[in-house]
N, C-alpha and C positions, 0 to 999 in steps of 0.2 A: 504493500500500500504506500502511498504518496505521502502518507500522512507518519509512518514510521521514518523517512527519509529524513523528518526535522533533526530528530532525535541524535542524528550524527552529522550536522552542520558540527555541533562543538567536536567535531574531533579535532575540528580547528580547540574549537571549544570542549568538544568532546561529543558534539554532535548532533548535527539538526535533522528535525522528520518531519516532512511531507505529507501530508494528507492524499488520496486519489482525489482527483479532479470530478469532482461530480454538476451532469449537467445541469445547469439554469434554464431552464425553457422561457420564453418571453412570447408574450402574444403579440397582435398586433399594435396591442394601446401602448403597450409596453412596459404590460405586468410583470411584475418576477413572481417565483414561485408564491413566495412566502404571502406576493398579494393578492395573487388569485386563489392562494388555499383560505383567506381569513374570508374572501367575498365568499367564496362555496363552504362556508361556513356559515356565515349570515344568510344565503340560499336556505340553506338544512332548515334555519332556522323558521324561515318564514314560512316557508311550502312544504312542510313537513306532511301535510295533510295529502297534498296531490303528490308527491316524487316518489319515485323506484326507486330505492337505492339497494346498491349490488353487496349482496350481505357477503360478509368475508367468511371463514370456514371458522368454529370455535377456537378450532387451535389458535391462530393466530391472534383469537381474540383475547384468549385466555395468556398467551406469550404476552402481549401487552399488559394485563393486571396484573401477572406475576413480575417473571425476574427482569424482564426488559426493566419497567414500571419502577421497579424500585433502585436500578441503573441509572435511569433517567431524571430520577427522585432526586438519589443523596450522593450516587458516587460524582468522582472528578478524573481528571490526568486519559491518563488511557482506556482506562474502562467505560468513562461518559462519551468519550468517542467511539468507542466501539457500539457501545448501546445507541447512539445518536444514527452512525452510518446502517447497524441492524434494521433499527428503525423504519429508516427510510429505504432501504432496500427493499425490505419485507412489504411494505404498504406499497410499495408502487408496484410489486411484482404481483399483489392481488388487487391492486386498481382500487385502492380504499384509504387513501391516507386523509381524506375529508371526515371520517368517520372516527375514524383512529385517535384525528384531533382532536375531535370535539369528544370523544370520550377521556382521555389525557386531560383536557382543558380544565377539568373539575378537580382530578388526581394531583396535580404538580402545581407547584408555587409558581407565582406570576413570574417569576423571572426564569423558571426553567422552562416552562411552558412557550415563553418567547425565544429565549435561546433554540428548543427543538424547531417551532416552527422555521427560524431564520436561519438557521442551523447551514443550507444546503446554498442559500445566499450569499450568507457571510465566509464560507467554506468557499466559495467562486471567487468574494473578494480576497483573501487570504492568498490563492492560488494566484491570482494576476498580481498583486503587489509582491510577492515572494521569490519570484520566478525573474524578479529585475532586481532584486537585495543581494546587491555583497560586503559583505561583513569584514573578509581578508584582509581589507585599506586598513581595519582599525586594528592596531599593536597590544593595546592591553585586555586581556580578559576581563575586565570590568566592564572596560568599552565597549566588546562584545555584547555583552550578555544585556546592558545599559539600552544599546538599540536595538536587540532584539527584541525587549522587552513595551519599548516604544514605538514599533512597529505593530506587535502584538495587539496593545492598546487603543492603537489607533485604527484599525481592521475591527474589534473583537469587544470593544470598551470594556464593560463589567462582567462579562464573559471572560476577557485574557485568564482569569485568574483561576478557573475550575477547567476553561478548556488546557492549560499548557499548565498544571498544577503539577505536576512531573516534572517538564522540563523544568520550569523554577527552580522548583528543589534541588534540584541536581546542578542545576548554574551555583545557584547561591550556596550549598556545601563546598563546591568546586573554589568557589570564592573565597570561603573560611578556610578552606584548606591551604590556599595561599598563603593567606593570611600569618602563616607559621614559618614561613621564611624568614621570617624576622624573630623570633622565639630562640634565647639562648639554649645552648645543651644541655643546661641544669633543668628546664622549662619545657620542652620541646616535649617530650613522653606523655608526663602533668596535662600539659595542653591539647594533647591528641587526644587523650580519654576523657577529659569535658568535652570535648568537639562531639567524640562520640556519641557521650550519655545524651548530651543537647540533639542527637539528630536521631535518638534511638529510635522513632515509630519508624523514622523512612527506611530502617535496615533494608529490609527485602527490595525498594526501590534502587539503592544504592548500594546493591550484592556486597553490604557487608554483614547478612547473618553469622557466619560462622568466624570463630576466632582467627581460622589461618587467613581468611578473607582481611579482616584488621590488621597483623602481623603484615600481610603481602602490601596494604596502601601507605601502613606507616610508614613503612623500608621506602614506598617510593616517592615520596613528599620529602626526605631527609634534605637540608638545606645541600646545594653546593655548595658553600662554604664552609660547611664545616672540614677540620680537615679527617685522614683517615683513621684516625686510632677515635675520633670521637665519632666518627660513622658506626665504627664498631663496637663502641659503647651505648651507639643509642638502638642497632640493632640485637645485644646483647641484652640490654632492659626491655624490647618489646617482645621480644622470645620467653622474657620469665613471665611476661603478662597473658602470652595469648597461645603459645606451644605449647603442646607436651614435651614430653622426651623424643619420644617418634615422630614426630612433627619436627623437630630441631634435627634429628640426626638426619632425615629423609632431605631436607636442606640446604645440611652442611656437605652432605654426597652429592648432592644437585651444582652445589657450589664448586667445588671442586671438579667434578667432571666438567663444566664450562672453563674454570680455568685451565686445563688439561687439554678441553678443544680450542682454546685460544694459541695455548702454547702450540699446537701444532701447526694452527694456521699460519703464525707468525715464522715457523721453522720454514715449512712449505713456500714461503712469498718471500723467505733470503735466500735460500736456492732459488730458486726461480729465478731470483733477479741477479744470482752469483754466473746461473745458466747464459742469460741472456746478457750479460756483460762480456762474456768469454766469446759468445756468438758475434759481437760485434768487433772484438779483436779478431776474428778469425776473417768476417767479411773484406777488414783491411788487404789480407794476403791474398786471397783467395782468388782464381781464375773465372771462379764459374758465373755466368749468366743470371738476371734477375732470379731469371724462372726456376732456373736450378736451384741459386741459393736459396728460394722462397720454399720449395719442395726439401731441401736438405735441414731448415730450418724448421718445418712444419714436423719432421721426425723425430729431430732430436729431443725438440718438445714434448712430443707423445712417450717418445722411449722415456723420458726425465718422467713424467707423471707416472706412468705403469710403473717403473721401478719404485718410484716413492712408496705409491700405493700398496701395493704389494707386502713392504714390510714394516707396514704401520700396524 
């Protein structure tokens, strides 16, 4: 969906999502949705006596009372979008969403009740102003996140805040978490376990339920400036907090095998370049033709890698 796309613009940020594009139809007066559903709503009203209307099947009607119903009620972030796009799928694909409303229209508070209605509008203006935003020009993540936020508002008004109630969060933790770049070493640990207990309901939003989850974001927020021997005291104090024993060793072998593939890499890329030094001395002497030297130089490469390999 178009709409999970926002969610990793911040990867700059770490990530923005897109909604899918849903269409607006317009008549000829040039209604939008949302204004020819409130007038075939005042229709309902009036002519209730003479009109057909096309009964939708229980299911669907029961799906609305229930759990859509109380989706569209109390939740926010992703879930109110999901029930939002449900919503309106589902009524247009049984050609009933005049009915739908006006049974909603009594269930939900005035303000979400407008939201659903304008819902598929305001979703069209979101997609045209969003699709011309770039964000890249601005350098700070505050800045970021600043006119995102004012873009939002401006599309979404008193909506911004239940439809993008996820991204929020996740900007503004993002934000605190910075925040600790400035946090001496004695502070630094201290201040990531208030940060946490301060954001504890969004755990499952911001996958940090489980301990090693803590352990893995702390280690990587650690200031660069500190230097190494206090990296590894503030990775040693986060390991008594949030690892086991198993957890630490499984780690410290993770750890070490990386440095072990480094060191190899590093071995591998000064041969290499010990290889292709000695090649370019030889080019000096040498008789042979582009083509040949290109072809005699293409082997020894190959032969240099297979032996490496080999007895690695």
């Amino acid at each position: 969906m178009a709409y999970h796309y926002i969610l990793f613009m911040l990867a700059v940020i770490a990530g923005i999502y897109l909604w899918p594009e849903e269409e607006v139809r317009v008549d000829a007066a040039g209604k939008t949705n949302a204004q020819q559903l409130e007038l075939s709503l005042e229709a309902m009203n009036k002519h209730s006596a003479d009109r057909t209307v096309k009964t939708p099947s229980t299911y669907a009607v029961e799906t609305v009372k229930t759990s859509s119903k109380v989706q569209l009620a109390n939740s926010q972030g992703r879930e109110l979008v999901v029930a939002l796009e449900q919503f309106w799928r589902e009524c247009q694909r049984l050609d009933d969403c005049a009915l739908q409303l006006s049974n909603l229209k009594l269930q939900l508070s005035k303000s979400r009740y407008q939201l659903l209605l304008r819902y598929l509008d305001l979703n069209k203006d979101w997609q045209r102003i969003w699709v011309d935003t770039e964000l890249n020009h601005l350098v700070s993540l505050s800045d970021k996140v600043a006119e995102f936020k004012q873009f939002a508002a401006m599309v979404w008004g008193d909506f911004a805040n239940v439809i993008f109630a996820d991204e929020f969060a996740l900007y503004d933790f993002s934000l605190e978490l910075g925040s600790l770049s400035d946090t001496s070493v004695e502070e630094f640990v201290d201040d990531y376990q208030a940060l946490l207990a301060k954001w504890q309901r969004q755990e499952v939003l911001l996958v940090l339920e489980s301990d090693h989850s803590k352990y893995e974001k702390g280690v990587s927020i650690i200031p660069i400036t500190y230097s190494p021997d206090q990296v590894q005291e503030i990775k040693n104090q986060l390991a008594k907090r949030y690892l086991t024993d198993k957890d630490l060793s499984a780690i410290i072998a993770r750890e070490q095998q990386v440095v072990q593939q480094n060191d190899k890499v590093d071995q591998y890329q000064t041969k290499l370049s010990a290889l292709n030094e000695s090649l370019r001395a030889q080019r000096q002497i040498t008789n042979l033709s582009d083509s040949e030297w290109q072809t005699y130089t293409e082997k020894e490469i190959s032969k240099f890698r297979k032996d490496y390999f080999r007895y690695q």
